[in-house]
MIDOSE-1310 file (N, C-alpha, C; in nm, 2 decimals, decimal comma, always signed):
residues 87
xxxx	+8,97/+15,45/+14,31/+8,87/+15,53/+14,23/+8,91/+15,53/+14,08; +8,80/+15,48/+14,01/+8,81/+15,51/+13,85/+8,78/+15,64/+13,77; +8,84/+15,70/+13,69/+8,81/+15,81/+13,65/+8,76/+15,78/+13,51; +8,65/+15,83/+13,44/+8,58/+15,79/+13,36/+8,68/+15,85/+13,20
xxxx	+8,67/+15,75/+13,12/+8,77/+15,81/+12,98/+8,72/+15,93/+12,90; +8,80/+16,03/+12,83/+8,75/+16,13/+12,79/+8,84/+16,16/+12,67; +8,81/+16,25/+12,58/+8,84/+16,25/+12,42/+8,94/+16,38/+12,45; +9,09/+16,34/+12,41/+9,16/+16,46/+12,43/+9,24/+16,46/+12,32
xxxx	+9,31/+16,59/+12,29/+9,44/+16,56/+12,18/+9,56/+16,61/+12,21; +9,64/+16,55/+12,17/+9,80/+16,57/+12,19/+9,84/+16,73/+12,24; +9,86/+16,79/+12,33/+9,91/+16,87/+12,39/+9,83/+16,92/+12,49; +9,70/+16,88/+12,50/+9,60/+16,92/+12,57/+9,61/+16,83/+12,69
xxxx	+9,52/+16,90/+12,83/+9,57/+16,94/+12,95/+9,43/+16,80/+13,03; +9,46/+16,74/+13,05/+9,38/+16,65/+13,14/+9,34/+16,69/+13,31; +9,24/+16,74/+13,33/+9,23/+16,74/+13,49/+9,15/+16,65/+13,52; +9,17/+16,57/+13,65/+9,07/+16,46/+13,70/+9,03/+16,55/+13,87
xxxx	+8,95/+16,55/+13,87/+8,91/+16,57/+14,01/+8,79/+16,48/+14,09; +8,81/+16,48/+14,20/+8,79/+16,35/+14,27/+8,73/+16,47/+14,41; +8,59/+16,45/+14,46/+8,54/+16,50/+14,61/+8,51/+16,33/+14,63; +8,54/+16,32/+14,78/+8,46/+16,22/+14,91/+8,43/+16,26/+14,99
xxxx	+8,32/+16,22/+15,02/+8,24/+16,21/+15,09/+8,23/+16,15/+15,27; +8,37/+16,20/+15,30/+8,43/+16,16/+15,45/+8,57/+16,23/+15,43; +8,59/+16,24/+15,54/+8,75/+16,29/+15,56/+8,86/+16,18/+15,51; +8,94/+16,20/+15,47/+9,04/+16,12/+15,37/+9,17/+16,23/+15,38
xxxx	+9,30/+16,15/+15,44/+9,41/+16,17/+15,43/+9,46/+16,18/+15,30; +9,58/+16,32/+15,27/+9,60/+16,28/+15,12/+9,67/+16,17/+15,08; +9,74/+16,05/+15,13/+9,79/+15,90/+15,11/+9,70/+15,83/+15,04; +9,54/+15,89/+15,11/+9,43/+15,78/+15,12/+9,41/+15,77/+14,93
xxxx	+9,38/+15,91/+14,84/+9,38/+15,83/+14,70/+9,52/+15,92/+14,65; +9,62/+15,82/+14,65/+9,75/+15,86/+14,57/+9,73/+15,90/+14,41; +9,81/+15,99/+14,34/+9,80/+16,02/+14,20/+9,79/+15,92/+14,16; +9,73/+15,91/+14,03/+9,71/+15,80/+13,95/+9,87/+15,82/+13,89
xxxx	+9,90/+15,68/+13,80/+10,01/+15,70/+13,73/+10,03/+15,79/+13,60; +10,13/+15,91/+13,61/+10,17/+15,95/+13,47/+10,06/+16,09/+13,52; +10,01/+16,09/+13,62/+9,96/+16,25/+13,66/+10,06/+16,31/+13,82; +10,00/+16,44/+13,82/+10,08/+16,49/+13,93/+9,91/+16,54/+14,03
xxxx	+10,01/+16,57/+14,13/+9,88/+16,59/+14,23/+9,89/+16,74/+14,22; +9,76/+16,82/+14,18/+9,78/+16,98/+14,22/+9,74/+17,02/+14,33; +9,67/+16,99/+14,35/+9,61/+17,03/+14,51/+9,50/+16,92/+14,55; +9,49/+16,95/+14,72/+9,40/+16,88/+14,78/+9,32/+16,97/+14,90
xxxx	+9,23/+16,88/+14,90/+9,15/+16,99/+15,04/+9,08/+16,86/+15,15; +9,10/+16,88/+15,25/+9,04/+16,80/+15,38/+8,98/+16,89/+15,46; +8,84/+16,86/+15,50/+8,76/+16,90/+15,63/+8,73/+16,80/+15,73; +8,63/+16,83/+15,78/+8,54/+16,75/+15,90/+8,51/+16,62/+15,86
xxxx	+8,46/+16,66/+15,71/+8,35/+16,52/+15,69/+8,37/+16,55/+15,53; +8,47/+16,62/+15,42/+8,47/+16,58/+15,30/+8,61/+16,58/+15,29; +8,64/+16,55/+15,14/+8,81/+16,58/+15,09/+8,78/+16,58/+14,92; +8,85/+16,70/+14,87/+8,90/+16,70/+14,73/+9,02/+16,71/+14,68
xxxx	+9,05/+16,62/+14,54/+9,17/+16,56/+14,53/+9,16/+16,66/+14,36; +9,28/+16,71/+14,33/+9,30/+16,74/+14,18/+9,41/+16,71/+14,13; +9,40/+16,63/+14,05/+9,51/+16,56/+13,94/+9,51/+16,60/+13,79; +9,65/+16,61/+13,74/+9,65/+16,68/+13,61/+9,73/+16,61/+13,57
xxxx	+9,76/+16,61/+13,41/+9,91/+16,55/+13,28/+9,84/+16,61/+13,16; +9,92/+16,63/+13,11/+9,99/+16,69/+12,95/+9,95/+16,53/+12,87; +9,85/+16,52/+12,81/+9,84/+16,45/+12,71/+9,92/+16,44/+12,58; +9,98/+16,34/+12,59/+10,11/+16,26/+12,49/+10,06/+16,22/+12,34
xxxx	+9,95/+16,22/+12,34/+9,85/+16,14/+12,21/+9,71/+16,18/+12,20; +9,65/+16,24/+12,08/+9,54/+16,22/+12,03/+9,45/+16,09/+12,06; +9,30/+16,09/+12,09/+9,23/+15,97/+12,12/+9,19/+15,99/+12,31; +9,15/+15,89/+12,29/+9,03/+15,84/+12,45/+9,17/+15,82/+12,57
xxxx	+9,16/+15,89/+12,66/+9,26/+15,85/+12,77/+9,22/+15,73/+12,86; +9,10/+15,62/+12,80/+9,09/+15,51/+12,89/+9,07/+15,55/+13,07; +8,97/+15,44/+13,13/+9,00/+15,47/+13,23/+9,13/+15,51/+13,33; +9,13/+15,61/+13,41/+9,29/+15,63/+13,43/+9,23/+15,59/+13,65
xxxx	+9,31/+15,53/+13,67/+9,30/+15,46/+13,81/+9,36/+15,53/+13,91; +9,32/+15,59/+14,03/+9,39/+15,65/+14,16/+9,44/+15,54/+14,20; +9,55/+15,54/+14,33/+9,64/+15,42/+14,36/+9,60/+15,46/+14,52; +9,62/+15,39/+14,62/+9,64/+15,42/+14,76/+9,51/+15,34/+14,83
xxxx	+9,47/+15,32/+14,96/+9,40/+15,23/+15,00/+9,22/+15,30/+14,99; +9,24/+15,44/+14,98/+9,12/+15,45/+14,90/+8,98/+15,48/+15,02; +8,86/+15,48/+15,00/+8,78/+15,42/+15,14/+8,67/+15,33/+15,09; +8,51/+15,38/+15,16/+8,44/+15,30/+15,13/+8,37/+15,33/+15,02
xxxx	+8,32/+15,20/+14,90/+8,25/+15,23/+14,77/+8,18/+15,35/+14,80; +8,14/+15,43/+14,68/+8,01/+15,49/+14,67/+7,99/+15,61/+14,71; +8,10/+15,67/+14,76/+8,12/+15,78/+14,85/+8,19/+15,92/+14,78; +8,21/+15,89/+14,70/+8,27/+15,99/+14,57/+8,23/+16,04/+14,42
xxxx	+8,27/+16,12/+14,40/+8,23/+16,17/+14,25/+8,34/+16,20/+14,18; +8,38/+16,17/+14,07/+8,49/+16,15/+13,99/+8,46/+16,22/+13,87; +8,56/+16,32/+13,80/+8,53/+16,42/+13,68/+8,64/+16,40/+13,61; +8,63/+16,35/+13,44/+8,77/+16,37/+13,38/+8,72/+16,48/+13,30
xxxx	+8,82/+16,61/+13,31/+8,81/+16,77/+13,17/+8,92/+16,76/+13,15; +8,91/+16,78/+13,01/+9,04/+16,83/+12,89/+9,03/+16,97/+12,90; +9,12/+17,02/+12,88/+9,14/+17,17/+12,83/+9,22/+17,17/+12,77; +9,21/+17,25/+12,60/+9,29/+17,25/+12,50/+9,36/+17,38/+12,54
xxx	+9,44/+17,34/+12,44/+9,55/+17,40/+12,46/+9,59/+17,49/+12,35; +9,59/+17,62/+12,30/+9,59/+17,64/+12,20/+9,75/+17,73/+12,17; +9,84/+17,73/+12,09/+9,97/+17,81/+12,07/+9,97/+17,95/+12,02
């Protein structure tokens, strides 16, 4: 699964969230690299995946890639949100 690029800045909070559209083990989409996995949910017939990282740099975070065997095309919805961060 590809997560689509989004405009963040250095300290601010990246979440990617990922629903499918079938039951899905959590193995099935592993964290992408350089995120952590916060939670997941599995039922009958869906699964949602939430992934988060601390942005290192100002600018576009590029596509960022789930790792693991994944299932069939077309079957998911993929969200990248920043949330700033303020001191």
């Amino acid at each position: 699964a590809v997560f689509p690029t989004v405009y963040g800045e250095k300290d601010d909070v990246l979440l990617l969230s990922q629903s499918f559209d079938d039951r899905a083990e959590r193995t099935d989409f592993r964290k992408p690299r350089g995120t952590e996995l916060l939670d997941w949910t599995n039922s009958r017939d869906e699964a949602g995946f939430l992934y988060g990282k601390l942005l290192e740099s100002t600018g576009m975070t590029g596509e960022i890639v789930s790792r693991g065997p994944g299932g069939p095309k077309c079957k998911d919805a993929l969200l990248s949100v920043v949330v700033n961060r303020f001191d």
